[in-house]
C-alpha positions in Angstrom: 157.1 160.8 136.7 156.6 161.6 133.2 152.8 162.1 131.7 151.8 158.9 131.1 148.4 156.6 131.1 147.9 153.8 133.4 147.2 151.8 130.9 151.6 152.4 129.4 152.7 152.1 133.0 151.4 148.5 133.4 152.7 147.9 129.9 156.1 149.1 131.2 156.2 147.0 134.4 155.2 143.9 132.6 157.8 144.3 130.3 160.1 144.8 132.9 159.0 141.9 134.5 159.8 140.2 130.9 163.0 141.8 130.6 164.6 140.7 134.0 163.6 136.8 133.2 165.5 137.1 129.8 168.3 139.0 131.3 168.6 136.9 134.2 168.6 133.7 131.8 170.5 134.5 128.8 170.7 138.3 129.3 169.6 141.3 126.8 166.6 142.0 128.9 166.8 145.6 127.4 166.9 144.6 123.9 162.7 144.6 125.3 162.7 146.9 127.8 164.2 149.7 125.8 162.4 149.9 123.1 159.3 149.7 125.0 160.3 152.4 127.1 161.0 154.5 124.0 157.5 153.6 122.7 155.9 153.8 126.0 157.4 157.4 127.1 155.8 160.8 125.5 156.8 161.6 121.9 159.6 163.9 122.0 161.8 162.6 124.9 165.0 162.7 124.3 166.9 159.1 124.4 168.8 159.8 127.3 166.1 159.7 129.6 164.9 155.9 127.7 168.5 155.1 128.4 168.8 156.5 131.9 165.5 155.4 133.3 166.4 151.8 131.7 169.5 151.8 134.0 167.7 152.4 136.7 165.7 149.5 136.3 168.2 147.5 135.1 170.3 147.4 137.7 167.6 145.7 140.3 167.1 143.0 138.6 170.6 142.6 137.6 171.5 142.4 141.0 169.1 140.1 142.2 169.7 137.5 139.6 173.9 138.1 140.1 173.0 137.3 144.4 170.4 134.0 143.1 173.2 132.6 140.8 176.5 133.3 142.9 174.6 131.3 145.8 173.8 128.1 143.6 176.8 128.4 140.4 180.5 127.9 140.2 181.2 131.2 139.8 184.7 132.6 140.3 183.2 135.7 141.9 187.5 137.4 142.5 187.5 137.1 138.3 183.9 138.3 137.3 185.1 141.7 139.7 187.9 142.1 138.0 186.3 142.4 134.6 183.5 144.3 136.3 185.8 146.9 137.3 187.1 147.2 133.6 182.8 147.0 132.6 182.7 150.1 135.1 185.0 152.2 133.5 184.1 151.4 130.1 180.1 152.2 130.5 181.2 155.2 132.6 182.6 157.0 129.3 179.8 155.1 126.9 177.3 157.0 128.8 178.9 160.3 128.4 178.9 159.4 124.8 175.3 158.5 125.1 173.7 161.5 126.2 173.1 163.4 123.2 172.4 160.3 120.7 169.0 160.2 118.7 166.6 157.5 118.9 167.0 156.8 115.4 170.7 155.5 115.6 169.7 152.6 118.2 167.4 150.5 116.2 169.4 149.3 113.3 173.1 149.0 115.1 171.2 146.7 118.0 169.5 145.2 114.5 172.8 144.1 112.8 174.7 142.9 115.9 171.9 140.6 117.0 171.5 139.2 113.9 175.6 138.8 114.1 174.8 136.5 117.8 172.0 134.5 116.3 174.0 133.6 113.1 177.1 132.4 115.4 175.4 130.8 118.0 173.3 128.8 115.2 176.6 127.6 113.6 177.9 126.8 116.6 175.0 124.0 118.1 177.6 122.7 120.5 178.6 126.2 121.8 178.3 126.7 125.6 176.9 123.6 126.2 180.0 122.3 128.6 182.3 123.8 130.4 186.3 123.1 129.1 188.7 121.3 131.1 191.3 123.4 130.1 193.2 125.6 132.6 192.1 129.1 131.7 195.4 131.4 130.3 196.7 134.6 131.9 196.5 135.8 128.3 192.9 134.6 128.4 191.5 136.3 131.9 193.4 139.8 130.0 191.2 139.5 127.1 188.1 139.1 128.7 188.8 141.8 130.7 189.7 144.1 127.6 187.0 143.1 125.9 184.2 141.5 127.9 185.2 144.4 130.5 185.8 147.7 128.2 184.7 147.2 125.0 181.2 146.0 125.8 181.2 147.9 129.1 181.8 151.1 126.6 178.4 149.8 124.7 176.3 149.2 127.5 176.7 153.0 128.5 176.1 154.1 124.8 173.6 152.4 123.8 172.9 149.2 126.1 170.8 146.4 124.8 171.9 143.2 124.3 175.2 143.6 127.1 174.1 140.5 129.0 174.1 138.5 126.0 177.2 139.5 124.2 178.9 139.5 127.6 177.6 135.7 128.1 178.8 134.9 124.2 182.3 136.9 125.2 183.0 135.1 128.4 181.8 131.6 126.6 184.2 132.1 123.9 187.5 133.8 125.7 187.2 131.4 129.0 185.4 128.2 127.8 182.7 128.4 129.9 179.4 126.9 129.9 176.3 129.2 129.6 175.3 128.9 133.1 178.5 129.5 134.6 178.7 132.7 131.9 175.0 133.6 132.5 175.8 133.8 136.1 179.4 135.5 135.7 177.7 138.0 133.2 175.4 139.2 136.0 177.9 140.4 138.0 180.1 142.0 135.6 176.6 143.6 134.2 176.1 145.0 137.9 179.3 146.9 137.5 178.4 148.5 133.6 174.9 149.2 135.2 176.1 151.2 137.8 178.8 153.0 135.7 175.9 154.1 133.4 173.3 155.0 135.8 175.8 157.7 138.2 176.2 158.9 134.8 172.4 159.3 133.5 171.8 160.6 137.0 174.3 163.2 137.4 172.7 164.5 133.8 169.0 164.2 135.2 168.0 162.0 132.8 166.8 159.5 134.9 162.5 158.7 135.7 162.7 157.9 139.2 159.3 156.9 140.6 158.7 155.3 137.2 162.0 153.7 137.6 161.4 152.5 141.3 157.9 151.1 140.4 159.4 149.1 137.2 162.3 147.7 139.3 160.1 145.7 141.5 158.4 143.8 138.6 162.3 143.4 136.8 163.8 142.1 140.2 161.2 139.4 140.4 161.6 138.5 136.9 165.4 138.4 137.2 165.3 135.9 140.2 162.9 133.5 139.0 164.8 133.5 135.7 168.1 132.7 137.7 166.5 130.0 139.4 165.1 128.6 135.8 168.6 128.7 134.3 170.1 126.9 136.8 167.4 124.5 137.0 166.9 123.2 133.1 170.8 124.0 132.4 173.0 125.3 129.3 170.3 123.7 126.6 167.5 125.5 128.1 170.0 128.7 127.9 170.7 128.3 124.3 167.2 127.8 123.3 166.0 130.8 124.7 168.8 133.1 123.6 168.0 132.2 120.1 164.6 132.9 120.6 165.1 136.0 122.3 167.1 137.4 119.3 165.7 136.5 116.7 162.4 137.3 118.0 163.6 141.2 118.4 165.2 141.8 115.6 162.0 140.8 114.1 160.4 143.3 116.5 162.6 146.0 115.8 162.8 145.6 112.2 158.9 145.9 112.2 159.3 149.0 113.9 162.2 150.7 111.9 160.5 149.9 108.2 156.6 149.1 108.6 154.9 150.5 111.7 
């Protein structure tokens, strides 16, 4: 447990309560988390342990919101494997990538590509909103597994935040689902890059463990109540908070990187 106040560790867990709603809903639950644990932990950690301890937390919630939708959603759960096992990989060798980075390179790249999934989902008000009726392509299930799997797998190890969302915009454009149905997919897939990252972080030691434990709890209750309110109001609801969520960050972060 690192040397922190009470006061910070309460912070943290209702922040990771926070997170796992968000994450279970329209994911990016660490685009908060993270930079609160970076805030939160003692000046001079290294990022690793941030992005290690994050994991560790991550993953719980993750998990219970992935069980609360694939009871309740049409998920194909046979597909959402397969690109999971591609996500594994891919967040295996990000992490590896991850574990000497600096703080100061996560801000602004999480900065730019959020403000890259606000501007398309805005210009897109009909995005995600139904499913397609349309047969999904052998070419299709490849990409998403290329690029939904590996490629944001690969940035979920390095640097993390944001994976549920631009797996739910990824899985929404290449298969034509709804944002439900790619919420709940995502959560499964996001199990699988979790998991990649975390053995990683731990085999490195850069992993909190009883902070991590005591976090999960609040993020695993967050994650299943959001599931449930995703799959209750439906794909508007989804929208409306992802745009939120971003643009609401970026405004956070940016405060951080150039005022605070």
């Amino acid at each position: 447990m690192p040397d922190i106040s009470l006061t910070i560790v309460v912070v943290l867990c209702l922040a990771s309560l926070a997170a796992g709603w968000i994450d279970a809903v329209v994911g990016g639950g660490g685009l908060l988390l993270l930079p609160a644990m970076l805030l939160g932990l003692p000046g001079g950690t290294p990022a690793a342990y941030a992005l290690g301890t994050n994991k560790a937390v991550a993953i719980v919630g993750t998990t219970g919101a992935a069980v609360t939708y694939a009871r309740k959603a049409p998920v194909d759960v046979r597909l959402a494997v397969r690109i999971g096992f591609a996500a594994l990989a891919g967040s295996t060798a990000g992490a590896f990538v991850a574990a000497g980075m600096s703080t100061d390179v996560l801000k602004p790249v999480v900065m730019v590509v959020l403000l890259g999934v606000g501007t398309f989902v805005m210009l897109r008000p009909a995005f995600g909103t139904a499913p397609s009726t349309e047969p999904v392509s052998a070419r299709r299930v490849l990409a998403a597994i290329g690029l939904a799997g590996l490629g944001i797998g690969f940035y979920d190890g390095l640097i993390g935040p944001g994976t549920g969302t631009f797996l739910v915009l990824a899985l929404t454009v290449l298969l034509h689902f709804d944002l439900v149905t790619a919420s709940a997919t995502a959560k499964i897939v996001n199990c699988c890059t979790n998991a990649g990252a975390l053995a990683t972080f731990a085999w490195k030691g850069t992993v909190y463990w009883q902070l991590a434990a005591l976090m999960a709890v609040f993020n695993l209750v967050g994650g299943m109540v959001g599931a449930h309110t995703a799959l209750k109001k439906g794909s508007g609801f989804v929208r409306v908070v992802l745009l939120t969520v971003v643009f609401a960050l970026v405004a956070n972060l940016a405060y951080q990187q150039w005022i605070a």
